[in-house]
C-alpha positions in Angstrom: -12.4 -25.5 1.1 -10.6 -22.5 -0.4 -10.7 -18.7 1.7 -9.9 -15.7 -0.2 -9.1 -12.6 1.1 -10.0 -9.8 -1.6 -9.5 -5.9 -2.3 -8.5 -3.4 -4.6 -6.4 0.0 -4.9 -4.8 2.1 -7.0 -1.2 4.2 -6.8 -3.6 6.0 -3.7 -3.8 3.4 -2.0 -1.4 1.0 -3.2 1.0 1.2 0.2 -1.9 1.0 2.2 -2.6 -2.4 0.8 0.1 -3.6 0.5 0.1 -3.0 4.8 -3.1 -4.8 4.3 -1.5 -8.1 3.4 0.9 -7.4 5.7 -1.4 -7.4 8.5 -3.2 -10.6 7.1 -0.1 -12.5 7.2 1.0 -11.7 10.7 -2.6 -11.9 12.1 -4.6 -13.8 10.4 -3.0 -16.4 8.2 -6.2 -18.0 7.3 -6.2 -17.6 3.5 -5.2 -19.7 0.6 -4.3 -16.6 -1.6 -5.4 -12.7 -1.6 -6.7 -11.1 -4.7 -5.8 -7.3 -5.4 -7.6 -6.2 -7.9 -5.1 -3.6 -10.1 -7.2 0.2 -10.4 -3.9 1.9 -10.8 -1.4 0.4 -9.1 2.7 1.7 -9.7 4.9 -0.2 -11.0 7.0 -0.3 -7.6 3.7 -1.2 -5.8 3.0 -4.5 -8.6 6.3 -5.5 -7.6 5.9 -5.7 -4.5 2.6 -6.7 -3.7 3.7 -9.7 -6.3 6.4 -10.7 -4.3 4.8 -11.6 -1.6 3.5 -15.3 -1.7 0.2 -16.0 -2.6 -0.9 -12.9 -3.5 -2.3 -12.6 -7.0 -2.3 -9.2 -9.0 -5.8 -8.9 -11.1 -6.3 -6.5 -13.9 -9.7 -4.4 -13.8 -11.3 -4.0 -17.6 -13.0 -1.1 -19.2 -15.9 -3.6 -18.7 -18.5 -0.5 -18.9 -18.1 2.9 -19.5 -18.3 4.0 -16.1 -16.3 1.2 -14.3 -14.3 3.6 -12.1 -17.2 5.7 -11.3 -19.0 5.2 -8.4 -17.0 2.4 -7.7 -18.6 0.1 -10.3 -15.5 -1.7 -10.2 -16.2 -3.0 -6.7 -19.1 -5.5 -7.7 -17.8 -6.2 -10.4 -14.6 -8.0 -8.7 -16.9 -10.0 -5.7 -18.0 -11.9 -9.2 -14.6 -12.7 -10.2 -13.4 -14.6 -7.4 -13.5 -18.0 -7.1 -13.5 -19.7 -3.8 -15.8 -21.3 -1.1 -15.3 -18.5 0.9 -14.4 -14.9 0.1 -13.7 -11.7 2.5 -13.4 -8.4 1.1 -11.4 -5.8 2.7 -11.0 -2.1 1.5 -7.0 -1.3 1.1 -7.3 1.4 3.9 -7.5 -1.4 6.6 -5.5 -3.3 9.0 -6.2 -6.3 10.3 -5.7 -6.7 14.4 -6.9 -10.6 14.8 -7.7 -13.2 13.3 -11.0 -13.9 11.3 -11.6 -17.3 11.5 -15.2 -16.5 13.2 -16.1 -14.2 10.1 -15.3 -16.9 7.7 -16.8 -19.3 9.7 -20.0 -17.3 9.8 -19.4 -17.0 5.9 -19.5 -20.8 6.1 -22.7 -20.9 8.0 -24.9 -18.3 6.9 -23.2 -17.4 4.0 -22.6 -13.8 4.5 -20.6 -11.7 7.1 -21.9 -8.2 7.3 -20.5 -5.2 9.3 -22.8 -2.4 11.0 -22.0 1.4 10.3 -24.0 2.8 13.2 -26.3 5.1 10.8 -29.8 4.9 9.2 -30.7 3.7 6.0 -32.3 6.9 5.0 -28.8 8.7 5.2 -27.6 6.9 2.2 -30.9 5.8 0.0 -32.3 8.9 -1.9 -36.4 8.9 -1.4 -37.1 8.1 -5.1 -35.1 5.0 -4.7 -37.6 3.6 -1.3 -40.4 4.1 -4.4 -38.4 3.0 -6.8 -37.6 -0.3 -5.0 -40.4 -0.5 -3.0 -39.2 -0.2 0.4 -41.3 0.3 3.3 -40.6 3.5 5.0 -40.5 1.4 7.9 -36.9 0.2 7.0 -36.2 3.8 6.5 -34.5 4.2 10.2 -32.5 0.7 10.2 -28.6 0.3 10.6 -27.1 0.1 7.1 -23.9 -2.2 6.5 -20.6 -1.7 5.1 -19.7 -2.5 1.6 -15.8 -2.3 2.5 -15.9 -4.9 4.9 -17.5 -7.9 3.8 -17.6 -11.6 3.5 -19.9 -14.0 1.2 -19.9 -17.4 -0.2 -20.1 -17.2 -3.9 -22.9 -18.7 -5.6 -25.3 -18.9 -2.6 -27.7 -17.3 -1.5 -27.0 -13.8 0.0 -24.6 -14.0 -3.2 -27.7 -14.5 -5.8 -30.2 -12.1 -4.2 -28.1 -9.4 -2.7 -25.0 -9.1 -4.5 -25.9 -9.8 -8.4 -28.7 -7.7 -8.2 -26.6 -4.8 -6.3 -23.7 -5.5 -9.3 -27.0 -5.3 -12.0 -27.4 -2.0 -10.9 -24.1 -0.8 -10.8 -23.8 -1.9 -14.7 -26.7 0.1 -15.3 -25.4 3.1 -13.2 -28.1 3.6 -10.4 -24.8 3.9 -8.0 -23.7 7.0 -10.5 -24.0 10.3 -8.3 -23.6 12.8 -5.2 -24.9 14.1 -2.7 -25.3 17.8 -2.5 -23.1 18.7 0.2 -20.4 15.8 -0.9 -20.4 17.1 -4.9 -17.7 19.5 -4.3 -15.8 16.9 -1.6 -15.9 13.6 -2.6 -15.7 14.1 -6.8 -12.2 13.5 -7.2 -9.8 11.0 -8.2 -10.5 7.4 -9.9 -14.3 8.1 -9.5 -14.1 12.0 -10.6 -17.5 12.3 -12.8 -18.4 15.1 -15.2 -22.0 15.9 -14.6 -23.0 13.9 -11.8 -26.3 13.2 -11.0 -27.3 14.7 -7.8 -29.3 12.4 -4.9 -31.6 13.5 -2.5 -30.2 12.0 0.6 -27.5 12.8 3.4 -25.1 11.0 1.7 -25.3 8.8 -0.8 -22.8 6.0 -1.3 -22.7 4.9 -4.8 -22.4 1.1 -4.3 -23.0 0.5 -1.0 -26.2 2.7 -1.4 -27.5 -0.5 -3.8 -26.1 -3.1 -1.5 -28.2 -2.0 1.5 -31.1 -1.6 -0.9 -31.1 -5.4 -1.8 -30.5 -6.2 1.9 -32.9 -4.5 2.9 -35.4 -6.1 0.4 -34.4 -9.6 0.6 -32.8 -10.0 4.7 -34.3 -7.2 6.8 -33.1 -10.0 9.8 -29.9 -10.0 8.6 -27.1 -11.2 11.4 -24.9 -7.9 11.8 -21.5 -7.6 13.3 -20.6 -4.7 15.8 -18.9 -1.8 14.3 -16.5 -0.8 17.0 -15.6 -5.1 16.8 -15.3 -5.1 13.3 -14.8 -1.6 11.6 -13.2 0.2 14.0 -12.5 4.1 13.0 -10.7 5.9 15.3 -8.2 3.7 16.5 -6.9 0.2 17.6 -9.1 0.4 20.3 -12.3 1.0 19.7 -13.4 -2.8 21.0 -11.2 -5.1 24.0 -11.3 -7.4 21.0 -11.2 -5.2 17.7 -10.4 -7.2 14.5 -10.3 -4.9 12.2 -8.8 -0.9 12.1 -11.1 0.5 9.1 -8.8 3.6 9.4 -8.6 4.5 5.6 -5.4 6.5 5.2 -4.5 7.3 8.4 -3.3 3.6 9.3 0.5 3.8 10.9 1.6 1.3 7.9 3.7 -0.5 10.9 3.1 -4.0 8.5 5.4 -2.7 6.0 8.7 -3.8 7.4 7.5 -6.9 8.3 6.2 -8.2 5.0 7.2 -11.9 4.2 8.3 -11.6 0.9 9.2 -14.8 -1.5 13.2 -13.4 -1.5 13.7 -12.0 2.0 16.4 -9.3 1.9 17.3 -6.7 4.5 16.3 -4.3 2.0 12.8 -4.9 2.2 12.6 -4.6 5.6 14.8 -1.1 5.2 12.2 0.6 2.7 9.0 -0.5 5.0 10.7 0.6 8.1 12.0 4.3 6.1 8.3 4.4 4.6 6.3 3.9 7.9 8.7 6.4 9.4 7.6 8.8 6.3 3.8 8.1 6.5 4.4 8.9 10.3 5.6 12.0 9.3 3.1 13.0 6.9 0.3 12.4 9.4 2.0 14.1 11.9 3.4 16.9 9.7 1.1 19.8 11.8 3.1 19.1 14.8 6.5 20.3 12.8 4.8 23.4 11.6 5.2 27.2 13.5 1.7 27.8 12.6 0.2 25.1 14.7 1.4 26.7 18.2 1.0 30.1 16.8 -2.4 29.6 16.6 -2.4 27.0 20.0 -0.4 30.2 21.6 -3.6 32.0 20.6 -6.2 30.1 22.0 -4.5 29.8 25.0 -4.3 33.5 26.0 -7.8 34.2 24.6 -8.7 31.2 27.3 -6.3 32.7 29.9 -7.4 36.2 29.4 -11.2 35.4 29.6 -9.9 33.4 33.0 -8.7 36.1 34.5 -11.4 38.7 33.9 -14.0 35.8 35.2 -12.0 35.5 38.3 -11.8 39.7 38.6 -16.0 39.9 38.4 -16.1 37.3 40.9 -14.1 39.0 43.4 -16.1 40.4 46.3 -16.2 43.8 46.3 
């Protein structure tokens, strides 16, 4: 039985993932190999990540016009990888504890799914409920992550869910924004001229489709806890969180600890320098004169409307 751990970045995210497999290795060692799937990767990040054993670097094709657009490119790996069993993971993740229960849940029902705590409606425009035929009924339930999740190739959440949701990607129904995200979120890989604009909260490209085919084929669907399994705000969001869905603001703490094919000290030196640098960089408001200028403010408008409180209340 082979286990795959899967994701994908570019130069963005390219650190972050390489955390990622950090974190894997030291917390859940559970895979025969993890795929990264190249969107832009640096030539310092190729090195590394390919120095570290059993990972293997994939290329991403122009295999449509729009492959990095609306992350296309996403469905398009989960039918590249071969293995009984295969988890994807976004590249802005760390992993806290093991998941042996997801992939044993792969093994059983043949999908691991992840709640995201909002409704369906948020991220499925109205024209595509007609266009799919979904019951408004389905309109208010949970809708699942498509960063965080796990699915036996070839069976059959694989065939009804995930082909279909790849289908549409091909044919660009994941193209598109939002209103208030168009001038926000239309940057980078997945910048598009021209976008199409959906009527919904906020539409997610492909993860938009994937709840779409869920919904159609496995309203029942099992669903893991969000805070358990895609926890935002911190490491402790759940007594036993597995994974820190933190994007980029992850402390990159896996970096020095990497076990790379030729250990040196200087691979521990540049993860140990680069987490002190992404600390920095997060933290870079708390070394800036503005920030307690402005705290300085707030403070004596707070104290000021204090003290005039206290003089009205004083007997007279």
């Amino acid at each position: 039985m082979t286990q795959v751990l899967a994701t994908a970045a570019d130069e963005y995210y390219g650190y972050h993932a390489l955390n990622l497999v950090g974190s894997v290795k030291k917390n859940s060692d559970v895979f025969d190999r993890t795929e990264v799937f190249d969107l832009g990767l640096s030539l310092h990040q190729r090195k590394l990540l390919s120095s570290v054993p059993g990972v293997v670097l994939r290329d991403v094709p122009s295999f449509v016009p729009h492959w990095a657009q609306g992350f296309t490119w996403k469905p398009w790996a989960w039918m590249q990888v071969e293995a009984d069993r295969v988890f994807w993971l976004d590249a802005g993740a760390t992993v806290l504890r093991s998941l042996s229960h997801a992939l044993d849940q792969i093994g059983e029902l043949g999908y691991f799914l992840v709640s995201q705590g909002n409704e369906l409606r948020d991220i499925v425009p109205p024209d595509y409920f007609e266009l799919y035929a979904l019951p408004e009924a389905l309109a208010g339930r949970p809708y699942v992550a498509a960063g965080i999740i796990g699915f036996k190739p070839g069976g059959e959440f694989f065939r009804t869910v995930l082909v279909p949701t790849y289908d549409d990607c091909l044919a660009g129904r994941n193209l598109g924004f939002s209103p208030d995200d168009l001038a926000w979120k239309n940057h980078g890989l997945g910048r598009m001229d021209d976008p199409p604009i959906r009527n919904c909260r906020h539409f997610r490209w492909d993860q938009t489709l994937l709840n779409v085919h869920l919904a159609r084929t496995l309203p029942d669907a099992t669903i893991a806890d969000i805070d358990e399994y895609a926890g935002v705000r911190s490491t402790h969001e759940h007594p036993q969180q597995v994974i820190w869905a933190h994007r980029r603001r992850g402390s990159m703490r896996y970096l020095k600890s990497i076990p790379y094919a030729t250990e040196t000290w200087r691979h521990r030196a540049w993860g140990a320098w680069w987490q002190i640098r992404w600390w920095l960089k997060l933290n870079e408001r708390f070394f800036e004169r503005t920030t307690y200028v402005l705290k300085a403010r707030v403070l004596r408008a707070q104290t000021r409307a204090l003290l005039q409180g206290l003089r009205r209340s004083r007997p007279t």
